[in-house]
LODO-312178 format. One record per residue (C-alpha): residue in three letters; x, y, z. Coordinates in steps of 0.1 Angstrom, whole numbers, plus 5000, padded with zeros to 4 digits. Example, Ala and Ser with C-alpha at 12.3 -4.5 7.8 and 13.67 -1.06 7.14 Angstrom:
<pts>
Ala512349555078 Ser513749895071 
</pts>
This chain:
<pts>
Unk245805492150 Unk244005772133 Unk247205962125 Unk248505672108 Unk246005622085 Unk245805992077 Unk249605972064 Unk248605672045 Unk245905832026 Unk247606122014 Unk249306121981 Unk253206051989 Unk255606021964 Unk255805671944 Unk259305471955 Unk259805731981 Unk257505732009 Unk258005422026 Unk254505302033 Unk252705052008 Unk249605211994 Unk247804911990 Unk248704752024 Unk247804862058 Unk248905152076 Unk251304942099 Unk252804802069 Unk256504982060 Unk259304892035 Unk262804952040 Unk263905242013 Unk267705392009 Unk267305732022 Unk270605862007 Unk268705811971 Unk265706021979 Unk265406301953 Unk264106591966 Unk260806661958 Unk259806941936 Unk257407221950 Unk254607071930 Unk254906771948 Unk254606921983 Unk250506831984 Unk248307072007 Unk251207322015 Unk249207672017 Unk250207951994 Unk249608182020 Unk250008102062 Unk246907902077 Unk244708152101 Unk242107942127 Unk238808062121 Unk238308372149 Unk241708312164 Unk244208602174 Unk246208682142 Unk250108722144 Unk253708742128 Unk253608442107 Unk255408182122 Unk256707792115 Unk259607572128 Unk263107382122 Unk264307062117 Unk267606962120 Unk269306652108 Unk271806572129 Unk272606242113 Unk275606132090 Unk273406102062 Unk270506272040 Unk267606142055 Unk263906162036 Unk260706262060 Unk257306312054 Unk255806562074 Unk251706652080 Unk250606962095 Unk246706972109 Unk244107202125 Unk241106962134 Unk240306762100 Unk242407062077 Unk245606982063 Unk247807262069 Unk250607162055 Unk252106792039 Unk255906792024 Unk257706522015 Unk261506592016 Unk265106502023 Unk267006672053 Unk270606702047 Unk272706582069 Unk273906832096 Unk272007092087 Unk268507292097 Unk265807312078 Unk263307602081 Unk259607552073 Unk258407982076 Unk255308152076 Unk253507802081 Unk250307962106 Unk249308312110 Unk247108312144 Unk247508152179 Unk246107782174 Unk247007412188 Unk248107202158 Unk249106812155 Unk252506752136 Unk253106412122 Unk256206302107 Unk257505962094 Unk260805812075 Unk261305532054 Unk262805262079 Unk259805302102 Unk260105652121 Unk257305782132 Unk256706142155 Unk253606292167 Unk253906692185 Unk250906862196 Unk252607242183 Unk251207502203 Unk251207832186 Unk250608042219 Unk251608262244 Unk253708142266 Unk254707862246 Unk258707822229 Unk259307762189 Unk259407432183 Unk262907272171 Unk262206922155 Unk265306672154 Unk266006382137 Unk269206202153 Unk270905862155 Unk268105792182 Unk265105852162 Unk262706122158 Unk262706382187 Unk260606742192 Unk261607022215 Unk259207262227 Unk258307362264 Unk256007592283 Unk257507802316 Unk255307752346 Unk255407952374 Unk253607692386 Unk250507822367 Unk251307862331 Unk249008052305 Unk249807842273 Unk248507472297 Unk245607362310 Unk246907382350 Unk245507392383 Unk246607332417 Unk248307482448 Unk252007642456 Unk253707882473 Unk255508202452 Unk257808032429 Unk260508012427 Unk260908022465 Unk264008172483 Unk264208322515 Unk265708632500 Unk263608852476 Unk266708982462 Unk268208662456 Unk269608642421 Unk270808202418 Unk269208032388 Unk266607822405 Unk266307452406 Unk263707352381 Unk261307042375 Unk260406942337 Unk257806712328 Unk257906602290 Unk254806402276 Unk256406182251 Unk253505982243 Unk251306072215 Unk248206152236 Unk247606422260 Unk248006342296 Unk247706472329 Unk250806482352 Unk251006552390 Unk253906742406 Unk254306782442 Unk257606922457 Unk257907002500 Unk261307112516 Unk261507172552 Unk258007082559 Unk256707302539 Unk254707242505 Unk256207442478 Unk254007302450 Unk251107052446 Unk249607102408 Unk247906902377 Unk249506962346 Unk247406872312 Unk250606802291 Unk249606772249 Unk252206522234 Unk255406622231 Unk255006932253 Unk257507002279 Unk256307172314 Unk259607352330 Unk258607482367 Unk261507632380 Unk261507562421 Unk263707702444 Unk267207882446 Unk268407732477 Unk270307462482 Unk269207082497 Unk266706802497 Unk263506832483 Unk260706562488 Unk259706552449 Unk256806332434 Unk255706282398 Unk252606102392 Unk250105992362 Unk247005802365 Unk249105462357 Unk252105582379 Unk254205772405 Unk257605822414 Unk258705972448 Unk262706082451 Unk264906272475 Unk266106552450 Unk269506762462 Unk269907062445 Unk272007212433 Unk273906932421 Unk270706832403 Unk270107162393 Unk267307022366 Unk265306712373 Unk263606572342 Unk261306342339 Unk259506162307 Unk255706012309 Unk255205772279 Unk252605622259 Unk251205362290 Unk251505682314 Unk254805562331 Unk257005812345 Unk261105802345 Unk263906012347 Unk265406192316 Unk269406142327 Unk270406232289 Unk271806592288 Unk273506772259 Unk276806632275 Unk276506302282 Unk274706252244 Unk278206332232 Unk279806072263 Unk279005712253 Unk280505622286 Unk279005852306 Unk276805582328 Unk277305612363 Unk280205902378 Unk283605942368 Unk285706142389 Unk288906212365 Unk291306422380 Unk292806652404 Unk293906992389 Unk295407202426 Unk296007562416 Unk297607682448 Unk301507662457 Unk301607382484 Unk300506992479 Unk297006902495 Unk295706602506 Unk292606472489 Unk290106242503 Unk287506092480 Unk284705902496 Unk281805752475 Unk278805542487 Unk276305362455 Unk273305292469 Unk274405312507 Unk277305122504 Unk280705242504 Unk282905202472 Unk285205462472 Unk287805582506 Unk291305692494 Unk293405982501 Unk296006102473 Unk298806422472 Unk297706662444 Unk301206872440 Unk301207202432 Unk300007362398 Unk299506962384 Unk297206762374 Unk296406432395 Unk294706192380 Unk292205942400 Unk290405752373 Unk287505642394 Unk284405522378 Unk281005412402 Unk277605322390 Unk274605322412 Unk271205192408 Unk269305472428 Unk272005712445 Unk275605832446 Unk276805972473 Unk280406182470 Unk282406342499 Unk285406532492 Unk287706692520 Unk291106882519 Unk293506872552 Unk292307262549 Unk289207082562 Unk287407182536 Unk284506972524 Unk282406942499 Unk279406702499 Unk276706582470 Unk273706352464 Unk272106232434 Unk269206042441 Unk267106132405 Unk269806062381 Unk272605872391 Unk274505892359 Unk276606162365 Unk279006122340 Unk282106262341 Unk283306542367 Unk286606672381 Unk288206852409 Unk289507202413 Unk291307292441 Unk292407632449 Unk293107912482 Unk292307542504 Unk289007502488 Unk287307242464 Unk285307302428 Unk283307022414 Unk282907052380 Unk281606902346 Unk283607002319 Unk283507402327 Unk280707412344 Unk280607452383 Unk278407102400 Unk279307242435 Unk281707422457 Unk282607432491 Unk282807772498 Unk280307922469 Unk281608292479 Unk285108272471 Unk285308002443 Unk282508062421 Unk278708012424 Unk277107712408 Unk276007672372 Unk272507522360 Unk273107222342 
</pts>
């Protein structure tokens, strides 16, 4: 790959780049990142004194972007900024650990630039930055799963900072104009390291709500918020080499993400900021029982994974105590949870995008029910008195 052999050529530091200079490209060795030294300035090959400008290009605020380590450990990077065949900027370096690390006043105009970064044990990152309207900062991140970048574009479905095109009606869509619910939202992340189109088609009740292209550069992230009312969606993602059709129930998937990699193959993004800090948060967990009000209530908890049912039992939550149900149910493709009081109230959620729940809980208070995930309200079955629902 071209972007390989460009990190080969340049001049890295001897001992502490990782790549072999007189081997291939593809050829690594292993090197201790914890006894990196931090390069001096000098050392920082093809870093501008002043912030690169693109030939003809709207000038701005000079900007740049972070990386954080999130590791245990120091950890040494290479990193390659280019504009077309310029080096904007090269730095070798070590990231401590648990820390952010700006690079400022990299570029000075609007402007699509490749990043490329590498570590010793074989890392390697490629981010088409886009330095334009419409477009986040970027936030790179270097964790105990590799190399990761974060930057996304808002759609609406058109957005101005993507090559778009397609059909839709006003998004996001409500029946209300003064409606004021965070909307459910599609993202569509490009992890490969080329740019690719994606297709995203989304219908409820019959009616189309969005049918658009999206050209997605690598590493970019489309976010098209959908809808603020609650339900099932008809939602398909598609590349040339794939497509994926799901029955998506909002709000209790308030955001369905969705990766395309390398080979164009589409899949679901079930890691949130939550469950990253859960190692066992595969499947749902349903806790406990926390009733708030001053008379015991019968609970009945019924679960169905994949159509079948798993989960009927009925338990006494006392008043003002915890009750706890330790119930744990994977799925391949859907979970199903029911929840009734002998209030009769109910409370009823799919998850047919992401499965993997992870760990949730139950409020109940005034003869209602609160799902939740930690603090945050999944669902509720009277949304008026108990709270509204929270994005996740």
């Amino acid at each position: 790959m071209r972007r390989r052999a460009l990190l080969a050529s340049l001049p890295l530091l001897s001992g502490c780049s990782g790549l072999s200079p007189s081997s291939g490209p593809e050829t690594r060795t292993s090197h201790s990142t914890t006894e990196q030294p931090s390069p001096s300035p000098a050392e920082n090959v093809g870093t501008p004194e002043e912030p690169y400008t693109v030939e003809g290009a709207e000038r701005i605020e000079p900007v740049g972007f972070g990386f954080v380590n999130t590791t245990e450990r120091d950890q040494y990077v290479t990193i390659v900024v280019e504009h077309g065949s310029e080096t904007v900027l090269y730095r070798n370096l070590t990231l401590p650990s648990q820390e952010w690390t700006p690079f400022e006043n990299v570029v000075a105009s609007l402007g699509t630039f490749h990043i490329t970064v590498e570590t010793p044990d074989g890392g390697h990152l490629e981010h088409t930055w886009l330095v334009r309207r419409g477009a986040s900062s970027l936030r790179l991140e270097l964790t105990s799963d590799g190399l990761q970048s974060r930057q996304h574009v808002t759609c609406d479905p058109n957005c101005t900072a993507l090559d778009a095109s397609g059909e839709s009606a006003e998004l996001p869509y409500t029946e209300r104009g003064d409606a004021t619910e965070s909307a459910s939202r599609v993202v569509l992340k490009n992890v490969g390291t080329e740019s690719r189109q994606v297709d995203l088609s989304v219908g409820f009740d019959d009616e189309t709500l969005v049918d658009y292209a999206y050209d997605l550069p690598a590493g970019i992230a489309a976010v098209v918020p959908v809808s603020t009312l609650s339900g099932a969606y008809d939602l398909t993602v598609a590349s040339a080499e794939s497509e994926r059709h799901y029955e998506w129930h909002t709000p209790e998937e308030r955001t369905a993400r969705f990766e395309i990699d390398e080979m164009g193959a589409i899949r679901p993004n079930c890691t949130t900021v939550a469950s990253r800090r859960e190692a066992d948060s595969e499947g749902l967990q349903l806790d406990e029982i926390r009733n708030f009000g001053d008379r015991p209530r019968d609970v009945t908890v019924r679960i169905d994974a994949d159509g079948e049912r798993v989960v009927d039992e009925t338990v006494t939550a006392k008043p003002h105590r915890e009750t706890y149900l330790d119930l744990d149910v994977s799925a391949d493709e859907r979970l199903h949870l029911v929840v009734e009081l002998d209030s009769g109230a109910r409370l009823d959620g799919t998850w047919g995008v992401c499965p993997d729940v992870g760990k949730l809980s139950l409020d109940v208070e005034a003869g209602e029910i609160r799902l939740l995930r930690g603090r945050h309200t999944v669902l509720t079955s009277a949304p008026d008195r108990i709270g509204t629902t929270t994005p996740q």
